[in-house]
Z-matrix of the N, CA and C atoms (Angstrom, degrees):
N
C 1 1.450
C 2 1.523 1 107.87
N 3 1.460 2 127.40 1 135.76
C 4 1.107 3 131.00 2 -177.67
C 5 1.537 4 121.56 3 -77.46
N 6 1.199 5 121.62 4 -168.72
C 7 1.599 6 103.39 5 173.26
C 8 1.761 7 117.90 6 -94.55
N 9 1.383 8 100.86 7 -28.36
C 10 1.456 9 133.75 8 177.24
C 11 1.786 10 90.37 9 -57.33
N 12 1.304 11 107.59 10 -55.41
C 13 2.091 12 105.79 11 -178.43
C 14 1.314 13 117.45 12 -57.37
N 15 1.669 14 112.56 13 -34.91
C 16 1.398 15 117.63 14 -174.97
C 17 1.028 16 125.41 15 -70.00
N 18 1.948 17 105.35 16 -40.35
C 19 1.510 18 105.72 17 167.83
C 20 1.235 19 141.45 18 -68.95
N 21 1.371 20 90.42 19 -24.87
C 22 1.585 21 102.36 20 163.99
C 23 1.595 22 131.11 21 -66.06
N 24 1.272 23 107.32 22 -8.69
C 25 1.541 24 108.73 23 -173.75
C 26 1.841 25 100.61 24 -90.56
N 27 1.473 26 107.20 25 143.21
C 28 1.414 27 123.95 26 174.92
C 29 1.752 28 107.74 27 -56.41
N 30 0.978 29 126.67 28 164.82
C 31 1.830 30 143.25 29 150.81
C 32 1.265 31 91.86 30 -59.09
N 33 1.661 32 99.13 31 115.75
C 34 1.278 33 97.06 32 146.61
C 35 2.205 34 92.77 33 118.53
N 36 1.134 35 102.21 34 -17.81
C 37 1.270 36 114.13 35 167.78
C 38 1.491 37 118.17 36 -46.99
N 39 1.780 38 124.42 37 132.88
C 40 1.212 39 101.62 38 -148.12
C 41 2.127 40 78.50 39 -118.38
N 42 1.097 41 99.96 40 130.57
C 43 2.238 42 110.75 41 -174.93
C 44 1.779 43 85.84 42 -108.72
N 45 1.359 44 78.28 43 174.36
C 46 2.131 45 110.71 44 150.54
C 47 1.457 46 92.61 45 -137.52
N 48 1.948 47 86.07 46 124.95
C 49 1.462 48 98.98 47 163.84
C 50 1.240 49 113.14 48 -79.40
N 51 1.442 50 146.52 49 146.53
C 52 1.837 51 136.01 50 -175.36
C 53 1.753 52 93.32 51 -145.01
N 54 1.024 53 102.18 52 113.09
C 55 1.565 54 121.80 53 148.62
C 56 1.293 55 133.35 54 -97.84
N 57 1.164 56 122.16 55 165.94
C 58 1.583 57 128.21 56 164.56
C 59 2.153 58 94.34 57 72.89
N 60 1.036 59 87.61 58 167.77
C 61 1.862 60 92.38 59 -179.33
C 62 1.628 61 126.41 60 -136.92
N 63 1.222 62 117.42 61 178.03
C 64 1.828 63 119.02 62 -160.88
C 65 1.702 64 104.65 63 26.83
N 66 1.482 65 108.45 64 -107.95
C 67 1.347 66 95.69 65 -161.57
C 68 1.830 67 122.54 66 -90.26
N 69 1.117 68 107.05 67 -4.29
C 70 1.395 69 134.88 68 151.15
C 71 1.518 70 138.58 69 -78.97
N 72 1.250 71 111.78 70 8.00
C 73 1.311 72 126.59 71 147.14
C 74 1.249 73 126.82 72 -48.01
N 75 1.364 74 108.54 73 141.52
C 76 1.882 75 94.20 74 -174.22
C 77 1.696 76 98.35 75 -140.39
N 78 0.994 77 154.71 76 139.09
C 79 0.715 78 161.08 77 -178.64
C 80 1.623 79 132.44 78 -110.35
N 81 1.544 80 116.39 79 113.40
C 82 1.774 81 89.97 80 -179.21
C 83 1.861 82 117.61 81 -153.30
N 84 0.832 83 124.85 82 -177.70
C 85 1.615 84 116.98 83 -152.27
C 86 1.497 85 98.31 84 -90.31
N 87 1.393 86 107.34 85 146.14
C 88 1.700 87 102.84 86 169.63
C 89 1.050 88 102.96 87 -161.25
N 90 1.457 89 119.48 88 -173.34
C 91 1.865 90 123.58 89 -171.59
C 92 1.346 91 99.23 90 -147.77
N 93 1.268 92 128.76 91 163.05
C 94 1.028 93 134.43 92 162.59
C 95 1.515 94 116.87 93 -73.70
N 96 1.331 95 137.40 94 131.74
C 97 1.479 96 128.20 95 177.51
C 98 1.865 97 126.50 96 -96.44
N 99 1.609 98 99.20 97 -32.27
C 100 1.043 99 118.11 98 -166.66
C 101 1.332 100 131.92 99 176.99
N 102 1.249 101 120.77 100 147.77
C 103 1.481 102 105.17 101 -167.04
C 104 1.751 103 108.80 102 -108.53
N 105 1.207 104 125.84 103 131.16
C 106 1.989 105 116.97 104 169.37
C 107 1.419 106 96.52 105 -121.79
N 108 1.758 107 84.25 106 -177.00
C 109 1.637 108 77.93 107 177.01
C 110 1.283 109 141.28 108 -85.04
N 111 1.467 110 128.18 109 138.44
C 112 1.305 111 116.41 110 -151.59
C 113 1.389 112 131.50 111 69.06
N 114 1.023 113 116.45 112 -7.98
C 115 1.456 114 111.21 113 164.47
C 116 1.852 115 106.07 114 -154.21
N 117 1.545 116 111.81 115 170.45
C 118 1.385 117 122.12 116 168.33
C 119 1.411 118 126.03 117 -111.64
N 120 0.666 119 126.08 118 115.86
C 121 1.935 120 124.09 119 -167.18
C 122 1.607 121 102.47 120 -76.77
N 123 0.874 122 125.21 121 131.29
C 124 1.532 123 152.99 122 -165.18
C 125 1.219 124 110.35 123 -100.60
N 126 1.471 125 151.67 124 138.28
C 127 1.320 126 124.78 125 132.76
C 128 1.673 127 110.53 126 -108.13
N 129 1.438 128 111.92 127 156.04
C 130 1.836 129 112.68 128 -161.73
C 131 1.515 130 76.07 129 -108.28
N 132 1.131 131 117.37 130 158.62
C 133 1.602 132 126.13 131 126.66
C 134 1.893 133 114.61 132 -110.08
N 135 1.113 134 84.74 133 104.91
C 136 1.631 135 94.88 134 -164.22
C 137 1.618 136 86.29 135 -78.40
N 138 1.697 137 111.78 136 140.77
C 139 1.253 138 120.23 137 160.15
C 140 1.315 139 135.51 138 -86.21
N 141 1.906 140 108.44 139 2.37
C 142 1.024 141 124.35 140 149.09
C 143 1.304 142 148.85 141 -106.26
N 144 1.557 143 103.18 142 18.64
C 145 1.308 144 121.27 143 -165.80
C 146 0.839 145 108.43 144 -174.73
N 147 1.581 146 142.62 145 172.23
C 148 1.186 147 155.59 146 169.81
C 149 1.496 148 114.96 147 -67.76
N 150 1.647 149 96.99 148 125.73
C 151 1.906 150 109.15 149 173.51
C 152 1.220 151 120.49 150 -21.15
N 153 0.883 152 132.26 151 122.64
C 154 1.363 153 139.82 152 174.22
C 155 1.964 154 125.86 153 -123.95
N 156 1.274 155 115.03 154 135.32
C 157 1.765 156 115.96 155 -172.38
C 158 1.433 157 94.18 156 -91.79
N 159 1.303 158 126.24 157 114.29
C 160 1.868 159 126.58 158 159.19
C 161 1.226 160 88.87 159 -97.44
N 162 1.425 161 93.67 160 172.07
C 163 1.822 162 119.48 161 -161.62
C 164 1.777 163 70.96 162 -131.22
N 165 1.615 164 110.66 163 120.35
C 166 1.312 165 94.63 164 134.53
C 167 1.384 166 143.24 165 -132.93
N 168 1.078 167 128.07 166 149.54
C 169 1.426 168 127.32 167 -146.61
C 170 1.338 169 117.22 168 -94.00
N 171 1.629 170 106.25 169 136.40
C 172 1.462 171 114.63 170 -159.92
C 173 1.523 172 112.24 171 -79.25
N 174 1.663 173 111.32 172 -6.32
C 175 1.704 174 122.41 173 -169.60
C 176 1.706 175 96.50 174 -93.34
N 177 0.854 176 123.16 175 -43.17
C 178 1.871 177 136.68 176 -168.57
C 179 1.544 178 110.65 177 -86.86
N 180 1.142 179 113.19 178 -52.64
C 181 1.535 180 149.60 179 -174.66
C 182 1.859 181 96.58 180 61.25
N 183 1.306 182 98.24 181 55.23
C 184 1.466 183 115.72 182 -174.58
C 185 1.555 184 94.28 183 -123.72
N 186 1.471 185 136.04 184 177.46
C 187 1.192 186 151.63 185 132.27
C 188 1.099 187 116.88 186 -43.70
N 189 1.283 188 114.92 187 132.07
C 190 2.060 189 127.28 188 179.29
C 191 1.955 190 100.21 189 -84.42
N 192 1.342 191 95.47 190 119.62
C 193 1.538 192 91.95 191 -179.01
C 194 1.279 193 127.64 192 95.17
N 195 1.239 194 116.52 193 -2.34
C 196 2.006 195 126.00 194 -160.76
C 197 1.414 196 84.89 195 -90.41
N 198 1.482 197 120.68 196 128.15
C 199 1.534 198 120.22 197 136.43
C 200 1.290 199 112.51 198 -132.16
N 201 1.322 200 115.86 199 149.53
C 202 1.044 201 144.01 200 -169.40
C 203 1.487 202 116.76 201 64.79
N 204 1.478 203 135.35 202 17.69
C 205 1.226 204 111.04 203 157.91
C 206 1.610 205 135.63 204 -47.99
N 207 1.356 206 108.29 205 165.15
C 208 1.090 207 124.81 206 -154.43
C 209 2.076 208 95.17 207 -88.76
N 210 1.850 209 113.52 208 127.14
C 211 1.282 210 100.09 209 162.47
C 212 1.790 211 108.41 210 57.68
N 213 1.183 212 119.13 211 -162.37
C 214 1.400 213 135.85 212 -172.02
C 215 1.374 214 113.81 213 -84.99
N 216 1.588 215 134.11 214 139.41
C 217 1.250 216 116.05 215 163.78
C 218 1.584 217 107.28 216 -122.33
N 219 1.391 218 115.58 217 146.56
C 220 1.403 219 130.68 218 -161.88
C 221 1.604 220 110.69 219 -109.18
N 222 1.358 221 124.53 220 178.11
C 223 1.656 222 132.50 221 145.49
C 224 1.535 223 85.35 222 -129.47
N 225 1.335 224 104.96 223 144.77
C 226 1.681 225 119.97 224 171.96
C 227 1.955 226 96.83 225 -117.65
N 228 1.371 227 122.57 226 130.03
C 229 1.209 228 88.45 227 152.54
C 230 1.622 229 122.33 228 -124.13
């Protein structure tokens, strides 16, 4: 998903966040929450962990704050 796609989607927009890649891909449900500047706040419901709000950023079109994830991370919607 581009950054131009993300901003365009309303609150409340329902994605899959997907990290990590081939057989380490993980996949999991999220929505859009809100838009600021430069970035869109996310919320995950991670199926391995507890919900979590990412910020993601409209300059990187990466996650604000992520280190060390695994492989590539995506929004699908």
């Amino acid at each position: 998903m581009t950054v131009e796609d993300l901003r365009g989607l309303p609150p409340g927009t329902k994605l899959v966040y997907v990290f990590g890649s081939d057989s380490s891909e993980e996949r999991h449900p999220a929505r859009v929450v809100a838009h600021g500047p430069g970035y869109t706040s996310v919320v995950v419901y991670f199926t391995t962990k507890p919900q979590a709000l990412i910020r993601w950023s409209m300059t990187t079109n990466l996650p604000i704050g992520t280190k060390g994830h695994l492989g590539k991370v995506r929004l699908e919607k």
